[in-house]
C-alpha positions as CSV (number, residue, x, y, z in Angstrom):
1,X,17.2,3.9,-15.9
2,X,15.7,0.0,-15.9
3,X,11.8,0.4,-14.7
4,X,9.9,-2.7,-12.9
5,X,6.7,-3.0,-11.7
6,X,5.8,-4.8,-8.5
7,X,1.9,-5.8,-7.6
8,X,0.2,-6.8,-4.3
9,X,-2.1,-6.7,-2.2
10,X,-2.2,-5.0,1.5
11,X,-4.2,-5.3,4.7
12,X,-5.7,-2.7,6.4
13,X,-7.5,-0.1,3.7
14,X,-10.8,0.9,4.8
15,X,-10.8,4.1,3.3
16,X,-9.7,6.2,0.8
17,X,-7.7,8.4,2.9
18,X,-5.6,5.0,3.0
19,X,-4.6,4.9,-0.3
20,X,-3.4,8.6,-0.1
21,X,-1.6,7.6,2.9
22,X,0.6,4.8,0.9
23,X,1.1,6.6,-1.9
24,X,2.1,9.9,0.3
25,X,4.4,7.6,1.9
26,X,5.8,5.2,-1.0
27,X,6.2,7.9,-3.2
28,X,8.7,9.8,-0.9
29,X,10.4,6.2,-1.1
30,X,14.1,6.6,-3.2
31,X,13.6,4.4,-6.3
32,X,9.6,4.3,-6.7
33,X,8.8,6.1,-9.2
34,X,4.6,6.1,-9.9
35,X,2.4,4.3,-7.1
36,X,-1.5,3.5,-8.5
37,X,-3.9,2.0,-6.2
38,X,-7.0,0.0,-6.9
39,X,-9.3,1.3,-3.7
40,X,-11.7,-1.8,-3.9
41,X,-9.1,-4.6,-4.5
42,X,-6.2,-3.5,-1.9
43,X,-4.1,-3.5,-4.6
44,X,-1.0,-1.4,-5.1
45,X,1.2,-1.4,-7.6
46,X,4.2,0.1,-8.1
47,X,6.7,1.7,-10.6
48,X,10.2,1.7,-9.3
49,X,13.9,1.5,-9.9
50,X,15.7,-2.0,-9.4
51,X,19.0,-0.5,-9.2
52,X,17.7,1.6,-6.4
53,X,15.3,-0.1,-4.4
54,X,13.9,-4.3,-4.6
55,X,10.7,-5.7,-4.0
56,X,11.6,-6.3,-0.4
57,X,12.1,-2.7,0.4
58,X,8.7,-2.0,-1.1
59,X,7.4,-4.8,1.1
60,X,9.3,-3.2,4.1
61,X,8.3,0.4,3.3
62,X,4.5,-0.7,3.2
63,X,4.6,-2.5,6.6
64,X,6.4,0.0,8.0
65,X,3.5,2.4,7.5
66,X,0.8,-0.2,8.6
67,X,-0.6,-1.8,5.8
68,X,1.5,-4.8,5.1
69,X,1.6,-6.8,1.9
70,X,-0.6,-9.8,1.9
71,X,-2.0,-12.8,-0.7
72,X,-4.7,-11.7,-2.4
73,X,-8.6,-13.0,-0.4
74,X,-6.6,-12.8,3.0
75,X,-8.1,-11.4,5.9
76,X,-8.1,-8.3,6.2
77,X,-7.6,-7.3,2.6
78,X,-11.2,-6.3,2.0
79,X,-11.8,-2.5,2.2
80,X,-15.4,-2.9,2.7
81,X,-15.8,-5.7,5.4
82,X,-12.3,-3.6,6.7
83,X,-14.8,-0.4,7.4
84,X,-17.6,-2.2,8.4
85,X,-15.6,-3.9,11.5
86,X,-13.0,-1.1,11.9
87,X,-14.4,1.9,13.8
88,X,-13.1,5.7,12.2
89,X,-10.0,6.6,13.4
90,X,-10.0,10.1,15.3
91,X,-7.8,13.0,15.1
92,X,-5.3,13.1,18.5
93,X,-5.4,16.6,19.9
């Protein structure tokens, strides 16, 4: 099994119940095989499986759970100024 990695940035973490969002979600993603994510840089990279999955499916599978890949510096890709400006989602009863 051939192993890859694929880096970038995402918009929308304000918190770190983000991060365990994406990597709930990528990680139950056929072909990724280890997601890491840098909490203060909106960074996520991942391990994955090129016969299995391409760095377009890992873009899709990230904006498909709201936090969509981005350049790094673009709005929005700033956890702190992201938390200061976004109120705290509540739970729906």
């Amino acid at each position: 099994m051939e192993e890859k990695n694929f880096t970038t940035n995402v918009k929308g973490i304000y918190c770190r119940q983000c991060s365990e969002i994406i990597t709930e979600h990528l990680m139950q993603t056929r072909g990724i095989i280890d997601v890491d994510i840098a909490f203060y840089r909106a960074e996520v990279s991942v391990v994955y499986d090129p016969g299995i999955l391409s760095e377009t499916g890992i873009r899709e599978a990230l904006s498909s759970i709201g936090y969509p890949p981005c350049e790094k510096g673009a709005p929005g890709s700033n956890p702190v100024l992201n938390a200061l400006t976004r109120p705290f989602r509540t739970a729906k009863r």
